[in-house]
C-alpha positions in Angstrom: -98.6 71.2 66.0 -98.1 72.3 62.2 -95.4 72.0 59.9 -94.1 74.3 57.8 -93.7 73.1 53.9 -91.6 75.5 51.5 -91.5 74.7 47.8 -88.2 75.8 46.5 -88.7 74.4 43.0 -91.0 77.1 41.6 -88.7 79.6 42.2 -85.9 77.7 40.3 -84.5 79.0 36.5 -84.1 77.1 33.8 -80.4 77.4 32.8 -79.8 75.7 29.5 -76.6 76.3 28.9 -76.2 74.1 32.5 -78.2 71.4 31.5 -76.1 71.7 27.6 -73.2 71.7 29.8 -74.3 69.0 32.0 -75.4 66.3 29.0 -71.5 67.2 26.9 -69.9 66.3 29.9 -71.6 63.2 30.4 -71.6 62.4 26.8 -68.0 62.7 27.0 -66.9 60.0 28.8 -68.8 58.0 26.0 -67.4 59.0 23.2 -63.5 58.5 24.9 -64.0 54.4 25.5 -63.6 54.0 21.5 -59.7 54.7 21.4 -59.4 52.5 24.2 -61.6 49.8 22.6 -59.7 50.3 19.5 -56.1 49.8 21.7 -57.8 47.0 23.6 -58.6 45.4 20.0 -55.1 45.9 18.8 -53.5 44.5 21.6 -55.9 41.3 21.9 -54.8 40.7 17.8 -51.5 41.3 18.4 -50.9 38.4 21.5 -52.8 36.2 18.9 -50.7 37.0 16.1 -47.7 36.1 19.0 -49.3 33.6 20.2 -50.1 31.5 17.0 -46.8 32.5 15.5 -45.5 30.6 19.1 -47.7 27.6 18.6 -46.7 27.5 14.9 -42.9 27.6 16.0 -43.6 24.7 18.6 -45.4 22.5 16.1 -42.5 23.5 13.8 -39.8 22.5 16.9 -42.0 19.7 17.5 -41.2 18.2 13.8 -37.6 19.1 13.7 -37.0 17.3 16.9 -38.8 14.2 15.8 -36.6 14.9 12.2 -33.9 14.9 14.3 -34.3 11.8 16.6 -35.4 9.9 13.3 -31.7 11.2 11.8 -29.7 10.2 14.8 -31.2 6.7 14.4 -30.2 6.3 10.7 -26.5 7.6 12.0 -26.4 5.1 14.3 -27.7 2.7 12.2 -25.0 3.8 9.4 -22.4 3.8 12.1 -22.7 0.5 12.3 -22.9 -0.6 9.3 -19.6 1.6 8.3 -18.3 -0.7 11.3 -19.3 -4.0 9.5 -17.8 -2.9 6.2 -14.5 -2.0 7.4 -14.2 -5.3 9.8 -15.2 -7.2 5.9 -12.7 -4.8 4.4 -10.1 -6.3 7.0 -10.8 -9.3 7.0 -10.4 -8.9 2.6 -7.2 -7.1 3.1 -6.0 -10.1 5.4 -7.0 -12.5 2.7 -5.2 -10.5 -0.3 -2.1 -10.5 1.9 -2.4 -14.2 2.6 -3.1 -14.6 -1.5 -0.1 -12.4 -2.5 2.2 -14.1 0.2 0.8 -17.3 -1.6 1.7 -16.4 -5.3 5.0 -14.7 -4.8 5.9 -18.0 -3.3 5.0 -20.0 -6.8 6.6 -16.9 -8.3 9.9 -17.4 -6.6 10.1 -21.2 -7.1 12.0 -22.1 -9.7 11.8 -25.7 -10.5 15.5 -27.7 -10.6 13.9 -30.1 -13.3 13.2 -27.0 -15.6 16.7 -25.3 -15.0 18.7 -28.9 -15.4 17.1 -29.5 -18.4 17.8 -25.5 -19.7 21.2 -26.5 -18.4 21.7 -29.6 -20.4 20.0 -28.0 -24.1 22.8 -25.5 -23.2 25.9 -27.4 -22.6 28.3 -27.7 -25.6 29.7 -31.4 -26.9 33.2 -30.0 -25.3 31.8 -29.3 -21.6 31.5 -31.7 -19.4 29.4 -30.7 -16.2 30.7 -32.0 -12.8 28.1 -30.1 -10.1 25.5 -27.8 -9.9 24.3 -26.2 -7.1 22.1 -23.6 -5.8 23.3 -20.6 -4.1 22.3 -18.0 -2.5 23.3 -15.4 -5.3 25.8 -12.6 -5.9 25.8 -9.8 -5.3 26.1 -7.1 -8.6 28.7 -4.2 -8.6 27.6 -0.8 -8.5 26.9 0.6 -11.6 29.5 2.9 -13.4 29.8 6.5 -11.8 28.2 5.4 -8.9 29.4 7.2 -6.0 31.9 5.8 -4.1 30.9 3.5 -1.6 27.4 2.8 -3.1 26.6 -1.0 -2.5 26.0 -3.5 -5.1 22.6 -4.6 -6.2 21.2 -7.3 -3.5 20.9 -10.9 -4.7 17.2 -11.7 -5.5 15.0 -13.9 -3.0 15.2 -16.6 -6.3 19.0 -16.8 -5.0 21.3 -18.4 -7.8 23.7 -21.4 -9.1 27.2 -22.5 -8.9 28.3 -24.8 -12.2 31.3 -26.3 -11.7 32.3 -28.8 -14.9 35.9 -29.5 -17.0 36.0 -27.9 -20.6 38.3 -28.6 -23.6 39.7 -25.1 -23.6 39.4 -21.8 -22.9 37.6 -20.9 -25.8 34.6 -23.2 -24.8 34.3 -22.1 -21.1 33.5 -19.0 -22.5 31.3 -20.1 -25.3 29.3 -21.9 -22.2 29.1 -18.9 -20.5 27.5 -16.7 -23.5 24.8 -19.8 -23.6 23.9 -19.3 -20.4 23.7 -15.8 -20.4 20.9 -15.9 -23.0 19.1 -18.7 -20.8 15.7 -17.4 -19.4 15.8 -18.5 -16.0 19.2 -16.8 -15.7 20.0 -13.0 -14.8 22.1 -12.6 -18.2 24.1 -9.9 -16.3 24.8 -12.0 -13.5 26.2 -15.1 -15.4 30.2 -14.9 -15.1 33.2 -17.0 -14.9 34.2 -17.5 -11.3 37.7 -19.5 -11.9 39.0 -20.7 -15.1 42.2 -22.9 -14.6 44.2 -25.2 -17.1 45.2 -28.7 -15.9 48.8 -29.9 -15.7 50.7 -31.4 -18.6 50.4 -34.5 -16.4 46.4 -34.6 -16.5 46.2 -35.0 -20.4 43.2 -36.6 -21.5 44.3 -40.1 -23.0 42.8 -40.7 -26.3 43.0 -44.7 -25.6 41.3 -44.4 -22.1 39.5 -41.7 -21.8 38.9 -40.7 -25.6 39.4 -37.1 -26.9 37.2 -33.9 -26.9 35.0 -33.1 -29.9 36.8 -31.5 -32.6 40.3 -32.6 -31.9 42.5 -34.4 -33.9 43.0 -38.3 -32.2 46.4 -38.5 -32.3 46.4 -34.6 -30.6 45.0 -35.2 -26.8 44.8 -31.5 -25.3 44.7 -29.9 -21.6 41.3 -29.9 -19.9 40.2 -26.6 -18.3 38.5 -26.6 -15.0 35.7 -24.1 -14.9 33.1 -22.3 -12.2 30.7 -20.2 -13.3 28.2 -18.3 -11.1 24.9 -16.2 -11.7 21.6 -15.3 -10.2 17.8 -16.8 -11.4 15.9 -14.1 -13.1 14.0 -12.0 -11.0 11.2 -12.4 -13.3 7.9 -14.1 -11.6 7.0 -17.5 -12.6 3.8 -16.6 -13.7 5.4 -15.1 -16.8 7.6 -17.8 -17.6 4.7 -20.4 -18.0 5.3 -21.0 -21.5 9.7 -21.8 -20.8 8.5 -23.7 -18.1 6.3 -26.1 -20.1 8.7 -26.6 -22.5 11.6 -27.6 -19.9 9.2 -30.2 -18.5 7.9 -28.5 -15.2 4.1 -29.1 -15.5 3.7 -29.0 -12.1 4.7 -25.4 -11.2 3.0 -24.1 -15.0 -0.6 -26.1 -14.0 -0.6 -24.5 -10.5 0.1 -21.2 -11.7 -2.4 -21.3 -14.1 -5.1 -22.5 -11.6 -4.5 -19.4 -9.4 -5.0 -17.4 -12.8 -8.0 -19.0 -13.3 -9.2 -18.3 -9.9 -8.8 -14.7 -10.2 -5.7 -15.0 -7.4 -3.0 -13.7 -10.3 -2.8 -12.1 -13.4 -0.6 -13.3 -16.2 -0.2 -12.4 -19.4 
């Protein structure tokens, strides 16, 4: 048997503007990747732009947290030592207290040797002292135009003295009293005559037993005058009165005093 063979392709026509056709569309497809190449490109930069900006914030977080950690270990540290001042800033204040409680006792004392000794400089030749004691203290009026019903000034902590004693008259009782008003250990405002009273006819003082008082005539014996007079200690501290107190003879108190100045516990002038 034979077979039949045809050739078809002689009988074919060039068409250009096909094979034109043919070659711009597959051209085409090459020249439209660019734009998406370009996008691509873009978009890769971009997440590294995001991405290293992100790694940069971490390392950045990173160091802030550490910064942070490192801070909150100094606070704690400062914490406590905040803790240990004010426990020494306590245990200071509790030892100023104890100080202070310690020199306003020296500064309240006041010495019976010093204020006898005041009290005997003081007393005229025509007084005679019988007692002295300590008091207490009296309380001061109000002042005038106070309202009514306003209490008195409180007695100091110092307290004061009673003086009891026999003078020659009247006039001297009260001579005594403006001595001791202008004594230093004294509250000169407080210093008054509590009773003033004349003996009887039948209490003269004998001139040939008993002798007369300074100043009279012998052969003229006169009436004695029993006497009290009250007043309060000076409220002033005893660390300003070193220099009185040295000269009435109480050493004791005045070298104390001064040793707690010299410690730095007081302050005197």
């Amino acid at each position: 048997m034979y077979g039949l063979d045809i050739n078809f392709l002689k009988d074919r026509e060039i068409r250009p503007v096909e094979a034109s056709s043919r070659t711009a569309e597959a051209a085409a497809p090459a020249g439209s990747r660019t734009p998406l190449l370009i996008g691509l490109l873009v978009a890769v930069a971009a997440l590294g732009l995001v991405g290293g900006y992100w790694l940069l914030l971490q390392q950045r977080m990173s160091r802030l947290e550490a910064r942070e950690a490192e801070l909150d270990q100094q606070i704690a540290t400062i914490q406590s030592q905040l803790q240990q001042i004010e426990t020494v800033q306590q245990q200071i204040a509790l030892v100023e207290a104890e100080n202070q409680a310690f020199v306003n006792v020296f500064d309240q004392i006041r010495p019976w040797s010093a204020f006898l000794k005041e009290l005997r400089d003081r007393t005229p030749a025509r007084i005679q002292i019988v007692s002295v004691a300590q008091t207490a203290g009296t309380t001061l009026p109000p002042p005038p135009g106070a309202a009514e019903g306003t209490e008195g000034e409180e007695p100091p902590v110092t307290g004061g003295i009673e003086v009891i004693g026999v003078a020659c008259s009247f006039d001297d009782v009260n001579d005594f009293l403006l001595t001791l008003q202008r004594s230093p250990l004294l509250a000169a405002d407080t210093v008054a005559i509590d009773t003033s009273e004349k003996r009887g006819s039948s209490e003269l003082l004998d001139p040939a037993v008993d002798g007369v008082c300074p100043g009279s005539p012998p052969s003229l014996p006169e009436l004695l005058v029993d006497f009290t007079l009250v007043g309060n200690f000076t409220d002033v501290p005893s660390s300003e009165l070193l220099d009185i107190l040295d000269r009435q003879g109480a050493v004791g108190l005045a070298t104390r005093i001064r040793a707690l100045r010299d410690s730095g516990v007081i302050e005197t002038p």
